[in-house]
C-alpha positions in Angstrom: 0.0 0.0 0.0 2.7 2.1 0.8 4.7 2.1 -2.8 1.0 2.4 -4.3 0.1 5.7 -2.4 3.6 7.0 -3.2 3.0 5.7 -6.8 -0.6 7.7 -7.1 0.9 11.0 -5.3 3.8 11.0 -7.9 0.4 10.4 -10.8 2.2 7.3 -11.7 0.3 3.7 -12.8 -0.6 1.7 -9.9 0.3 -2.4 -11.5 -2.2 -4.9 -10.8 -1.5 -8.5 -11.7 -4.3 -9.9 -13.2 -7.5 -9.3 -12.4 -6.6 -7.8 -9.0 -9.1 -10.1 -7.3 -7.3 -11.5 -4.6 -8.4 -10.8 -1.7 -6.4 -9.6 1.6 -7.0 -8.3 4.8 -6.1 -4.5 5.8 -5.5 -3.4 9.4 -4.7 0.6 10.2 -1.4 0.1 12.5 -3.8 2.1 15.0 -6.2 -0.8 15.4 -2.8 -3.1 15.4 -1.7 -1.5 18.8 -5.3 -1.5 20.2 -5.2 -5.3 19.7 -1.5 -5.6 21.2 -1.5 -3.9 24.2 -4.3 -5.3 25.9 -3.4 -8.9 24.7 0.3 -8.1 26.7 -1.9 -7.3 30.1 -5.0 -9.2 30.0 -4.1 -12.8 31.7 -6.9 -14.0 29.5 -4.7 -13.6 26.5 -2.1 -15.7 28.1 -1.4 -18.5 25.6 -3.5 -17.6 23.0 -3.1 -17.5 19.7 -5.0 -14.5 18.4 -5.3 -13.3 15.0 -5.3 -9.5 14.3 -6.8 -8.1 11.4 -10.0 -6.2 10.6 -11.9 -9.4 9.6 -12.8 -8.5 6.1 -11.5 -9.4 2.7 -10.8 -6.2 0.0 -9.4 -7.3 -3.4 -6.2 -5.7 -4.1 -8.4 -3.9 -7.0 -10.7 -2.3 -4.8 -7.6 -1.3 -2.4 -5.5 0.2 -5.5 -8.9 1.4 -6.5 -9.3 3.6 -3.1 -6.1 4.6 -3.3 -6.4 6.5 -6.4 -9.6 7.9 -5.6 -8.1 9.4 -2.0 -4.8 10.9 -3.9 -7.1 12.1 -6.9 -3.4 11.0 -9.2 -2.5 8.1 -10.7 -4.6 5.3 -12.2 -4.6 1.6 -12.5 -2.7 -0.3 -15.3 -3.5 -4.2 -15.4 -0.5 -6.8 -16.4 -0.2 -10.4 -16.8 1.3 -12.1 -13.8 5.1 -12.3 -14.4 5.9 -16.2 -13.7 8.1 -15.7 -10.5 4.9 -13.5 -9.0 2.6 -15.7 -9.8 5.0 -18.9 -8.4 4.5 -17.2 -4.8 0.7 -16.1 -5.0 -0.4 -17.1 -1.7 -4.3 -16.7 -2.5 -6.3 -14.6 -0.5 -6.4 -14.2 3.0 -9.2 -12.7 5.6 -8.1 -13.3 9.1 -10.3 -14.8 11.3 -10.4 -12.8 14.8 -13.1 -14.3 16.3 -11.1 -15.7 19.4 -9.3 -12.4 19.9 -13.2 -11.0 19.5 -14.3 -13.4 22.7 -11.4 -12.8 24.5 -10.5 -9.3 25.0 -13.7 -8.2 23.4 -11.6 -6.1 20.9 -12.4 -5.3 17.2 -10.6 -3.6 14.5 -12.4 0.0 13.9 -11.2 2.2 11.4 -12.6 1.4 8.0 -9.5 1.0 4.9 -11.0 4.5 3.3 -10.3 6.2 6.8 -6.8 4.1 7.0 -5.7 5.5 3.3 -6.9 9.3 3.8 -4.6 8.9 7.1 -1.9 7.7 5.5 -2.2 10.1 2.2 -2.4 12.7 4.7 0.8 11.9 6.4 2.8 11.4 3.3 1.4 14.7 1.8 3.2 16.6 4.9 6.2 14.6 4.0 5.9 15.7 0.7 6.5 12.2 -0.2 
């Protein structure tokens, strides 16, 4: 997401393999430390495994997508999947956080549109 945003602000193509349909999951770092910090302290965490992550799949087109629509630059170029790439395609992934739900109660809260205008903002002040 990073190279993207940096990509739109500087009105270059953002490269989507494929179809761009694969899907992930996108966490603000915010919503990352409200997860970590109480799992350290609360002794129900102890020996858990808890996923973190918001809990909802996005295709990487709809992520590159918001991206370019928040910087108002750029703009989406499709490509085949180069061999290596598509060698190490992992699929998509949408964590499930469910246990880390029961246990400590927490939930991820800011939305990927809010996460992206946060980080655009950021980068615009770095003039990145």
């Amino acid at each position: 997401m990073n190279w993207f945003i940096h990509q739109a602000m500087n009105n270059q193509p953002l490269t989507i393999y494929g179809d761009g349909s694969q899907r992930r999951d996108y966490i603000h770092i915010d919503d990352v430390v409200r997860a970590l910090l109480p799992a350290g302290l609360d002794d129900h965490a102890d020996g858990q495994v808890l996923n973190v992550g918001s809990g909802v799949g996005v295709s990487f087109l709809q992520m590159a997508g918001l991206i370019v629509n928040c910087v108002g630059r750029g703009e989406l170029r499709h490509v085949d999947w180069p061999a290596d790439a598509a060698l190490v395609e992992t699929g998509g992934f949408i964590a499930d956080t469910s246990r880390i739900q029961s246990c400590l109660g927490w939930k991820a809260s800011i939305p990927l549109a809010t996460g992206i205008q946060d980080m655009v903002a950021s980068y615009a002040q770095l003039n990145w």
